[in-house]
DOVEX-47667 format. One line per 3 residues: number of its first residue (from 0); their letters; for each residue x, y, z of C-alpha. Coordinates in nm, 4 decimals. Each point is the difference from the previous one (the first is absolute). Layout:
NUM> a> X Y Z  ...
//
This chain:
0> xxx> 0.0000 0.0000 0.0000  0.2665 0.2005 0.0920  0.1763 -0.0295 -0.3070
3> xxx> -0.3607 0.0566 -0.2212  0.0144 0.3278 0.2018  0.3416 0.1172 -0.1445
6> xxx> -0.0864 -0.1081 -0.3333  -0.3627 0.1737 0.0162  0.1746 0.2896 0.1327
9> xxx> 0.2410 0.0140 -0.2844  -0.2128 -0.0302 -0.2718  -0.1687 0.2963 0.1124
12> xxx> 0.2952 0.2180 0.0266  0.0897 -0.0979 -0.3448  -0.3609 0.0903 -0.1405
15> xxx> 0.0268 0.3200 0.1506  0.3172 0.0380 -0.1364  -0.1444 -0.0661 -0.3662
18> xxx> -0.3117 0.2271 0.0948  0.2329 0.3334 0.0867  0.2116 -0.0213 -0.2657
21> xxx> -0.2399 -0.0075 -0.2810  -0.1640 0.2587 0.2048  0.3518 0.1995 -0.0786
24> xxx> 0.0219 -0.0910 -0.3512  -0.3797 0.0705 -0.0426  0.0618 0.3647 0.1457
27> xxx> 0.3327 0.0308 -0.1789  -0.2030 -0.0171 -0.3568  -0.2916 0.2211 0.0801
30> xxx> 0.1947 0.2817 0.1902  0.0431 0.2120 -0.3305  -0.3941 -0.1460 -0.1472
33> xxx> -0.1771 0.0689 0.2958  -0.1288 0.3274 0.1429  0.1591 0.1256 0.2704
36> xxx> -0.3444 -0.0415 0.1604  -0.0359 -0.3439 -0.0476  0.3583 -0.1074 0.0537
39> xxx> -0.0477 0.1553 0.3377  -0.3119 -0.2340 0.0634  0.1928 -0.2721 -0.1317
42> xxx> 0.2316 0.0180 0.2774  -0.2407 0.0464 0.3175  -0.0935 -0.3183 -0.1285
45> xxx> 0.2790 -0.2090 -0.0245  0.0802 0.1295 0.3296  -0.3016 -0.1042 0.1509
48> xxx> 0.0217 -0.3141 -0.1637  0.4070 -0.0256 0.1409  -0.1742 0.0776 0.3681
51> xxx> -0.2647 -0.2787 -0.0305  0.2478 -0.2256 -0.0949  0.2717 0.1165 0.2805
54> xxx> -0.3214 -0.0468 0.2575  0.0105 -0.3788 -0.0723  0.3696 -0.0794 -0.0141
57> xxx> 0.1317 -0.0941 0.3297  0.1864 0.2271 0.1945  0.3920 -0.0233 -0.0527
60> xxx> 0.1911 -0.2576 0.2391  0.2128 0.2054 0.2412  0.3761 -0.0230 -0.0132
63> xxx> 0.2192 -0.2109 0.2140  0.1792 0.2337 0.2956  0.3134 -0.1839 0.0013
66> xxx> 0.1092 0.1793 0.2958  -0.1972 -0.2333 0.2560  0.0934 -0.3134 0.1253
69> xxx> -0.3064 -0.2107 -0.0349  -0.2467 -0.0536 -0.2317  -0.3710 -0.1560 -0.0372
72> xxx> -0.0787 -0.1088 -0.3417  -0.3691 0.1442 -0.0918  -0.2051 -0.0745 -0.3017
75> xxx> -0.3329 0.1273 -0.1277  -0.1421 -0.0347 -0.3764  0.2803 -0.2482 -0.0817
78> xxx> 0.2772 0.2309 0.0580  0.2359 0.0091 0.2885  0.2336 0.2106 0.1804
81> xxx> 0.2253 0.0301 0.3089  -0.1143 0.1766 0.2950  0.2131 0.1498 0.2501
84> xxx> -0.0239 -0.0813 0.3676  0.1353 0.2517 0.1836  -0.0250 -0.1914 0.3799
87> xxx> 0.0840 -0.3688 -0.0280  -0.0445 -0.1985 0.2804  0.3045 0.0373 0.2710
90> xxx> 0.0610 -0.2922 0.1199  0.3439 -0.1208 0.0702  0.1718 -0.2959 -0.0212
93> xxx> 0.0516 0.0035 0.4109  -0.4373 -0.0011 -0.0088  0.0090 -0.3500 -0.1274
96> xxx> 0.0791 -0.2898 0.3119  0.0086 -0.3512 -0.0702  0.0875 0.0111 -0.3693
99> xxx> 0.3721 0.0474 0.0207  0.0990 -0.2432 -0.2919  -0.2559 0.1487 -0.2529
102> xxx> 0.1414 0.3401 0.1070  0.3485 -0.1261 -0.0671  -0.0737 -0.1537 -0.3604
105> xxx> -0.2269 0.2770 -0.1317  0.2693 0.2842 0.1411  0.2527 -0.1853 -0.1692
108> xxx> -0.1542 -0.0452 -0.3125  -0.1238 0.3541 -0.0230  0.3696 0.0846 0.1084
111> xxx> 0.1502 -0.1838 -0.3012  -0.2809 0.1856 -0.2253  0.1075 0.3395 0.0906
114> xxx> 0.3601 -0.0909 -0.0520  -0.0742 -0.1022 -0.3541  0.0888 -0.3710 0.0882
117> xxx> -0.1746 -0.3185 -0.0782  -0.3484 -0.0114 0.1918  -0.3162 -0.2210 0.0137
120> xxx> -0.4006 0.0972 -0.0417  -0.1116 -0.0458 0.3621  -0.3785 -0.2439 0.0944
123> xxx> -0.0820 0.0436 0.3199  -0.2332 -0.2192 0.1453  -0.1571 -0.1133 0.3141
126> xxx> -0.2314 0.0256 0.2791  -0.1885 0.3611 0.0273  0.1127 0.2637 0.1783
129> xxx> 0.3404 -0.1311 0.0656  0.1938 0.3226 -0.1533  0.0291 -0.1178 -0.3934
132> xxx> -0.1326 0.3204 -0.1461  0.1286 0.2352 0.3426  0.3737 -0.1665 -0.1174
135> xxx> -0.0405 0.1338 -0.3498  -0.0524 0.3413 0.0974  0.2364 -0.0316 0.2647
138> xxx> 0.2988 -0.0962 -0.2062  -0.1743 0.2754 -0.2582  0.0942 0.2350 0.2840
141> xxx> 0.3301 -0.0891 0.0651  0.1559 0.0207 -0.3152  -0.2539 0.2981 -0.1675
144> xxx> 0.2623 0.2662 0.0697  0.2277 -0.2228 -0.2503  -0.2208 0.0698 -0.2809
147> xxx> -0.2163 -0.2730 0.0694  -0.3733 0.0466 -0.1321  -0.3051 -0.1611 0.0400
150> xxx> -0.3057 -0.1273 -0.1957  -0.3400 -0.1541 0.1684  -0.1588 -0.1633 -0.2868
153> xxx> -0.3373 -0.0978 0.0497  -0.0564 -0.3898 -0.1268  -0.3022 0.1430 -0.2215
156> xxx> 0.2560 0.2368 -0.1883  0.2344 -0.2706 -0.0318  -0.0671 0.0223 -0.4135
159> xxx> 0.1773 0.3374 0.0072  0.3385 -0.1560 0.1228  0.1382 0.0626 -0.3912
162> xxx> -0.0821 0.3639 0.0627  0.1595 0.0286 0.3697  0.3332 -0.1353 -0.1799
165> xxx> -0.0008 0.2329 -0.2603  -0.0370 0.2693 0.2127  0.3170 -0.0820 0.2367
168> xxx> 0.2003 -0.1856 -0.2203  0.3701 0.1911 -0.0633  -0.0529 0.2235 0.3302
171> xxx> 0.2132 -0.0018 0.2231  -0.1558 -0.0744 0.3122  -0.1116 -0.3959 0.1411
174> xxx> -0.3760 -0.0745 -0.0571  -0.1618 -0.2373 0.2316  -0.3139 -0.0713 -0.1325
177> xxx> -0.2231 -0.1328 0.3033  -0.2829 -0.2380 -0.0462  -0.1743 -0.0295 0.3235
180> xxx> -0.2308 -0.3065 0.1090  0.0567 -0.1291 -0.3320  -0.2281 -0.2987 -0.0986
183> xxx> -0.1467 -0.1508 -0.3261  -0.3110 -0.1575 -0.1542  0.0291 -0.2205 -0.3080
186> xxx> 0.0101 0.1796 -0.2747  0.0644 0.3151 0.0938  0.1494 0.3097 -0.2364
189> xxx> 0.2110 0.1055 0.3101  0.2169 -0.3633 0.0535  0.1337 -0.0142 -0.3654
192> xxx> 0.1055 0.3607 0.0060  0.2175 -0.0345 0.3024  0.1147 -0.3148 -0.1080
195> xxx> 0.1055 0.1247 -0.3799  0.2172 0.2840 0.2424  0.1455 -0.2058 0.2427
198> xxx> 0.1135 -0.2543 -0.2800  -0.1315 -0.0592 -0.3463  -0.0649 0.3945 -0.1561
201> xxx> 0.2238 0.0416 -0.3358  0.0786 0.3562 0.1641  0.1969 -0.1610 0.2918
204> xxx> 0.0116 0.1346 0.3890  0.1585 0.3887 0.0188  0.2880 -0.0594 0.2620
207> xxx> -0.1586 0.3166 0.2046  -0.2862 -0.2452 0.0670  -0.1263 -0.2582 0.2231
210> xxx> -0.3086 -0.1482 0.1163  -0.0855 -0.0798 0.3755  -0.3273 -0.1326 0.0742
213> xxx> -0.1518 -0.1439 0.2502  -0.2711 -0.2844 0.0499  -0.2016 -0.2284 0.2328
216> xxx> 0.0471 -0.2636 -0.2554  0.3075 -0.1027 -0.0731  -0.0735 -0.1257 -0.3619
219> xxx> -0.2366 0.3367 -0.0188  -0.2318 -0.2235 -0.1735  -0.2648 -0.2263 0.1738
222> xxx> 0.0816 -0.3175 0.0208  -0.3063 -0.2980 -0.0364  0.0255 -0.3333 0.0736
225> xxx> -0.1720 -0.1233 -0.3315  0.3794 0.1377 -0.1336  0.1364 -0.3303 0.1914
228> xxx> -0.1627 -0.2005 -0.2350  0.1753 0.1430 -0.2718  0.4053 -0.1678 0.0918
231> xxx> 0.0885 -0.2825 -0.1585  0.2735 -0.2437 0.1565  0.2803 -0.2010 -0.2071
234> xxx> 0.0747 -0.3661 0.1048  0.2586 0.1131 0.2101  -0.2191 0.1702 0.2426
237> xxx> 0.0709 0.3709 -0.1266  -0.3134 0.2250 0.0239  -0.0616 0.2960 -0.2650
240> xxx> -0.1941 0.2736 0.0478  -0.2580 0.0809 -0.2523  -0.0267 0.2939 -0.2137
243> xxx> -0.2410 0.1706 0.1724  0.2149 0.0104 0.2897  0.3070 0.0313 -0.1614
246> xxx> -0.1305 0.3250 -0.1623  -0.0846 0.1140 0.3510  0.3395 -0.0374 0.1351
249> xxx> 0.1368 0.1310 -0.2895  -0.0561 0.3809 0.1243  0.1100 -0.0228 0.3303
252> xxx> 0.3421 -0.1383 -0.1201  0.0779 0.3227 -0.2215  0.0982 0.1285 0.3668
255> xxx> 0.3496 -0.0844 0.1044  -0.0397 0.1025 0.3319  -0.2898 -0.2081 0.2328
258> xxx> -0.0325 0.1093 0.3662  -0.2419 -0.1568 0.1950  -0.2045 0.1976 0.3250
261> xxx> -0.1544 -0.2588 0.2273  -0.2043 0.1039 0.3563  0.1601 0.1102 0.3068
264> xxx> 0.0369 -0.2136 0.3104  -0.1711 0.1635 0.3075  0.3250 0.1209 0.1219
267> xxx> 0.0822 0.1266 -0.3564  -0.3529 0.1636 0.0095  0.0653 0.1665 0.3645
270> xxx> 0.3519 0.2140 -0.1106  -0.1454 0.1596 -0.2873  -0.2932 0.1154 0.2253
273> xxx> 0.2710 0.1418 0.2360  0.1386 0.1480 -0.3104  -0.2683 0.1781 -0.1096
276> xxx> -0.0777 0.0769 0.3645  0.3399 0.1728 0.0119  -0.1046 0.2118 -0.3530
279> xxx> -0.3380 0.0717 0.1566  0.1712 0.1879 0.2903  -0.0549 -0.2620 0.2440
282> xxx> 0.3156 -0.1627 0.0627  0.0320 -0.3592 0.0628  0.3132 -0.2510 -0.0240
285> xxx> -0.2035 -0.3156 0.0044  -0.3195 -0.1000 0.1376  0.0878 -0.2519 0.2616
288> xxx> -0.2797 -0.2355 0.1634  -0.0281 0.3232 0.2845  -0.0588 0.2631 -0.2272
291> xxx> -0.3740 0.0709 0.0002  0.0079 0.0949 -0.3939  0.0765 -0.3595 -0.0661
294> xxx> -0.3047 -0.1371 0.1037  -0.1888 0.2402 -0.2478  0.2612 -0.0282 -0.3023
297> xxx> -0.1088 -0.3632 0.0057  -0.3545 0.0786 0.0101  0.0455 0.2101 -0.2871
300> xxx> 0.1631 -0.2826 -0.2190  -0.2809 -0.2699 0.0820  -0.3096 0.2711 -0.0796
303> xxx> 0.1957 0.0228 -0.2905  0.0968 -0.3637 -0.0593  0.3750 0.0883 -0.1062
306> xxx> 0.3046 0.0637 0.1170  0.1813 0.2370 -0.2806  0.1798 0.3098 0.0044
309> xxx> -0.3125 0.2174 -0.1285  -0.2266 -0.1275 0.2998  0.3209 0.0555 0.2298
312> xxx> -0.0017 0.3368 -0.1293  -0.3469 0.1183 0.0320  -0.0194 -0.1512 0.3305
315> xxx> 0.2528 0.2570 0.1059  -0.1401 0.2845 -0.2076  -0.3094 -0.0881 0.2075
318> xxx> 0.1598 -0.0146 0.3473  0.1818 0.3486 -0.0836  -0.3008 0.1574 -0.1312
321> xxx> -0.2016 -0.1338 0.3269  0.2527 0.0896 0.2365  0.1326 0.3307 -0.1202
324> xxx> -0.0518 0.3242 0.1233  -0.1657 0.1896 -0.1758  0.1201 0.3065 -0.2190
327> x> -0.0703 0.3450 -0.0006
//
């Protein structure tokens, strides 16, 4: 549909194209046959006719302000454009407890990226609320004063990623281009345009560009059991996958990088509340079995049947707010 759009849209600016220059011609031939009278009324016309037509063109798209340092990618009428965010989200890699090997592999990729070296597409995938899309921006963070940019990208605008790269490719800042909660259905426009840019586009991946995304799913497809009935095994006891899977799979392997988030032990669950208690202006080194906030951090977690670092976190957003005083 999207692409119908551009092609609609095209079409039209070409036929108005046609329609104003024979308007010129036309009013090059009678200037010096018509009346002055009539060549006059000849051109109120075509101007209102030029207005009607202007009233029905879309408006133009607004140009990219390369001076920010993170982007969202917005589309309307088949055409898309970068918008600039002028207040990411501050969160810093100290925020994030309990992930400290996913903070080590995605700050060292991202590392190598910046330094022009060798680095990977990132999946990130897991239980929710364990920190997958807060490490993103995080690391985003750290390394943005290093000409480090970033692009959210919407899974619905995922068609456009031909028209992201063309717009950064040969700068000279890094791109991360930032698919968050990423997930597909069959069939969907979205999956083979990602999958064309991670690996399989004629065009290639810009080296100022890489992909992180993140997912509950770790094939970012679901996954039915009818596909079981589709592997075959050989006489020696080796089981194949069938296509249907294997085209599944086949996405989530363009990444080079997997990093897995899994949910947080109680204890796990208990220091990022202090944490966040601490950021909150309520400072707490742990919550030992005598600390009276323990009893309701726990509480929290079982109303909300998980123990994660978002729940951790508005549990202590919650306690501050409660117990604060109040300002004037």
């Amino acid at each position: 549909m999207q692409l119908d759009n551009k092609s609609a849209e095209q079409a039209t600016r070409m036929k108005i194209e046609e329609i104003f220059m024979n308007l010129l011609k036309f009013a090059a031939l009678k200037t010096e046959s018509l009346p002055m009278t009539d060549f006059s009324r000849f051109l109120l016309r075509a101007e209102a006719l030029m207005d009607r037509i202007e009233a029905i063109l879309p408006p133009a798209l607004p140009e990219t302000d390369w001076s920010a340092c993170a982007y969202r990618w917005r589309s309307r009428n088949g055409r898309g454009w970068l918008e600039s965010v002028r207040h990411p989200h501050a969160i810093g890699l100290n925020d994030l407890q309990g992930v400290d090997a996913q903070k080590e592999g995605v700050t060292q990729n991202t590392l190598q990226f910046i330094q022009g070296k060798p680095a990977n597409n990132v999946l990130l995938t897991g239980a929710r609320g364990t920190g997958k899309s807060s490490l993103v921006k995080a690391v985003f963070n750290r390394f943005s004063h290093r000409s480090l940019r970033l692009i959210e990208v919407d899974k619905d605008d995922l068609a456009y990623l031909p028209d992201i790269v063309d717009l950064v490719y040969g700068r000279r800042e890094k791109f991360i281009l930032f698919c968050d909660d990423l997930s597909f259905e069959t069939n969907e426009p979205g999956y083979k345009a990602l999958k064309s840019l991670l690996d399989g586009s004629i065009t290639g991946m810009p080296k100022n560009l890489l992909v992180y995304a993140t997912s509950n799913r770790r094939h970012l497809m679901p996954e039915k059991m009818s596909e079981n009935l589709e592997a075959t095994h050989t006489e020696d006891g080796d089981v194949h996958p069938g296509e249907t899977t294997e085209e599944k799979v086949s996405l989530s392997e363009r990444f080079g990088l997997w990093l897995s988030f899994y949910a947080f032990s109680q204890d796990e669950y208990l220091d990022i509340c202090a944490h966040w208690l601490t950021a909150f202006g309520h400072p707490t080194t742990s919550l030992e079995p005598d600390n009276p906030i323990r009893r309701e951090a726990l509480q929290w977690t079982q109303m909300r049947g998980a123990r994660s670092g978002r729940v951790a976190w508005q549990f202590a957003r919650d306690y501050a707010g409660r117990h604060s005083a109040a300002k004037k």
